[in-house]
C-alpha positions as CSV (number, residue, x, y, z in Angstrom):
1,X,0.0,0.0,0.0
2,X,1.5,3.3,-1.4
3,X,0.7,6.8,-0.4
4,X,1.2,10.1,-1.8
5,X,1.3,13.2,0.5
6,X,1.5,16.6,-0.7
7,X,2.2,19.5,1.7
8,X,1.1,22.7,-0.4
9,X,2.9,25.9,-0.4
10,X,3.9,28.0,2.5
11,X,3.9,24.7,4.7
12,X,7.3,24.6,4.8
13,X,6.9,27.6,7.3
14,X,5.1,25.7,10.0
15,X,6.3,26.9,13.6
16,X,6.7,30.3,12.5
17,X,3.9,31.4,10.1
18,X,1.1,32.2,11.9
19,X,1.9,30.6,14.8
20,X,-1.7,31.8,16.7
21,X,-3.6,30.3,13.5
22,X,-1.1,27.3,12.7
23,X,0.6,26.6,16.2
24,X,4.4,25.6,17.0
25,X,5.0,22.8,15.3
26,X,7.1,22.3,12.6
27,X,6.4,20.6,9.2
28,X,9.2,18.0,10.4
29,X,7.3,16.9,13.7
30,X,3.9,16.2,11.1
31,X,5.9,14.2,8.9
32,X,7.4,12.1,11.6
33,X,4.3,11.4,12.9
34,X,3.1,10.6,9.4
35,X,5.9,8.5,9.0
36,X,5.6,6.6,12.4
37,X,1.8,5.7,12.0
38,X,2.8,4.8,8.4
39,X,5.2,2.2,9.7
40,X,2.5,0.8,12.3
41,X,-0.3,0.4,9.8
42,X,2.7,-1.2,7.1
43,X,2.3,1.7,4.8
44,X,4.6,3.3,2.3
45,X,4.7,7.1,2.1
46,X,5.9,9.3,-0.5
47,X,6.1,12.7,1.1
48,X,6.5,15.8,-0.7
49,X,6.2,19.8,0.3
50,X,5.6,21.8,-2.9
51,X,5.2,25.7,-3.4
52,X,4.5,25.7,-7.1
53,X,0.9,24.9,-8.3
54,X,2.8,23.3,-11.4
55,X,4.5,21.2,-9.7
56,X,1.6,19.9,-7.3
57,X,-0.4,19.1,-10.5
58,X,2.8,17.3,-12.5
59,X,3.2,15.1,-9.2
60,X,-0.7,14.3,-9.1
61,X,-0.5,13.4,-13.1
62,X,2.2,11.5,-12.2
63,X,0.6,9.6,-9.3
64,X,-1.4,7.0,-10.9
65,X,-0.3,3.5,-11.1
66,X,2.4,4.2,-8.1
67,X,-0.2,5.7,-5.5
68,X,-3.6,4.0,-3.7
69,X,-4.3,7.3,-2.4
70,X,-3.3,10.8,-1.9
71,X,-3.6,13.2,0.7
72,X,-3.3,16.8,0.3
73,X,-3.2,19.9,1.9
74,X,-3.4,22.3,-1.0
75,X,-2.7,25.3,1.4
76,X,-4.1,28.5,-0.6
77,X,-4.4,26.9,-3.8
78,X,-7.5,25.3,-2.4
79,X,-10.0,28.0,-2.7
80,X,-9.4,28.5,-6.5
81,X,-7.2,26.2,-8.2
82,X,-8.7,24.6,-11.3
83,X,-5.7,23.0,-12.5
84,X,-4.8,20.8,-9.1
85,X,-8.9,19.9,-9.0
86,X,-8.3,18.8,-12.1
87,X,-5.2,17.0,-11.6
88,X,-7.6,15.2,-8.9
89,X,-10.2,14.5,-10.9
90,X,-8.0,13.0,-14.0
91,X,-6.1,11.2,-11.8
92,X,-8.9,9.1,-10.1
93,X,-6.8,8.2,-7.4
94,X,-8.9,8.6,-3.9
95,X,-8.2,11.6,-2.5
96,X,-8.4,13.3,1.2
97,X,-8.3,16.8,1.7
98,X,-6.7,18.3,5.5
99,X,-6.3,21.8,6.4
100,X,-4.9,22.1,9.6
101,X,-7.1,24.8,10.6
102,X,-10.7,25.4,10.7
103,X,-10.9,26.9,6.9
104,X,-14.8,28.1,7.6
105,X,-14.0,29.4,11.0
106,X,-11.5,31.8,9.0
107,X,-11.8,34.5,6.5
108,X,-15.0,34.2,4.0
109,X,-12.7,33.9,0.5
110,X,-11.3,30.5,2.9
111,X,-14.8,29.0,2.8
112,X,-15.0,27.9,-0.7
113,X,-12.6,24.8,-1.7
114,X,-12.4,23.8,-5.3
115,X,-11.2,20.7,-4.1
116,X,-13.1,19.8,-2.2
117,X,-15.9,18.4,-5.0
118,X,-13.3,15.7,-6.2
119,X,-12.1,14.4,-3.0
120,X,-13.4,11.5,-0.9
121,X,-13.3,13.8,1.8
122,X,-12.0,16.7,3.9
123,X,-10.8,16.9,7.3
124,X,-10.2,20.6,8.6
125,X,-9.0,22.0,11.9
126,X,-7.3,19.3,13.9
127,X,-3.9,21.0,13.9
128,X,-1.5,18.5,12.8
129,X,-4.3,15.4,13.7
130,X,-5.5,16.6,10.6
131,X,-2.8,14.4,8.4
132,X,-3.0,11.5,11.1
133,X,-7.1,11.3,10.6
134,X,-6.3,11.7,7.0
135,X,-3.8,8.7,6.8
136,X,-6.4,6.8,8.6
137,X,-8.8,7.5,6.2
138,X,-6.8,6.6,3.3
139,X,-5.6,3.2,4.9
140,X,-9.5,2.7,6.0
141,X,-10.2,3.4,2.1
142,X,-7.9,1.1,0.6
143,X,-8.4,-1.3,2.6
């Protein structure tokens, strides 16, 4: 069982961007505890952090036939993106949506996700439980 996560742009900044609206942790300390529920549930991950929208849609494109799932957390991309809900879309690969804040709790132009429509679901606001609930949901889904 292969997954694909994609951290979207800005992410990289995690523990100090924001830190009221994003908290203290780093980036490092979500991926490590990607990485160590991965290894309980017997899972592969293929983690990447991406800034460039381009980029996010060439790594979806190139996700099918590697990947039984993707998770993503398409930062600001996700309230108007058409190329990476495309990407989604194309790709048919199950996909789950985290934000690790409360995106409707925040400002009105955060409220609409064009993601959204193309992805299994979308888990928003559990700080970095977000991923964890994600990758649960993907292994759930494959399995």
């Amino acid at each position: 069982m292969k997954i694909l996560v994609i951290h979207g742009p800005n992410l990289a900044l995690l523990g100090e961007r924001e830190v009221s609206v994003y908290g203290k942790f780093t980036l490092e300390d979500i991926n490590k505890k990607l990485l160590a529920l991965a290894k309980n549930e017997k899972v592969d991950l293929d983690i990447h952090q991406l800034d460039v929208e381009g980029e996010i849609v060439e790594k979806i494109g190139k996700s099918r036939k590697i990947y039984q799932a993707i998770i993503i957390n398409p930062g600001a991309y996700t309230h108007y993106s058409v190329a990476i809900r495309d990407a989604i879309a194309a790709v048919n690969i199950p996909t789950i949506e985290v934000h690790i804040s409360n995106i409707y709790a925040r400002e009105e132009f955060r409220h609409k996700s064009m993601i959204a429509p193309v992805a299994v679901g979308q888990i928003s606001g559990f700080g970095q439980n977000s991923y964890l609930l994600g990758l649960r949901a993907a292994i759930d889904l494959i399995k």
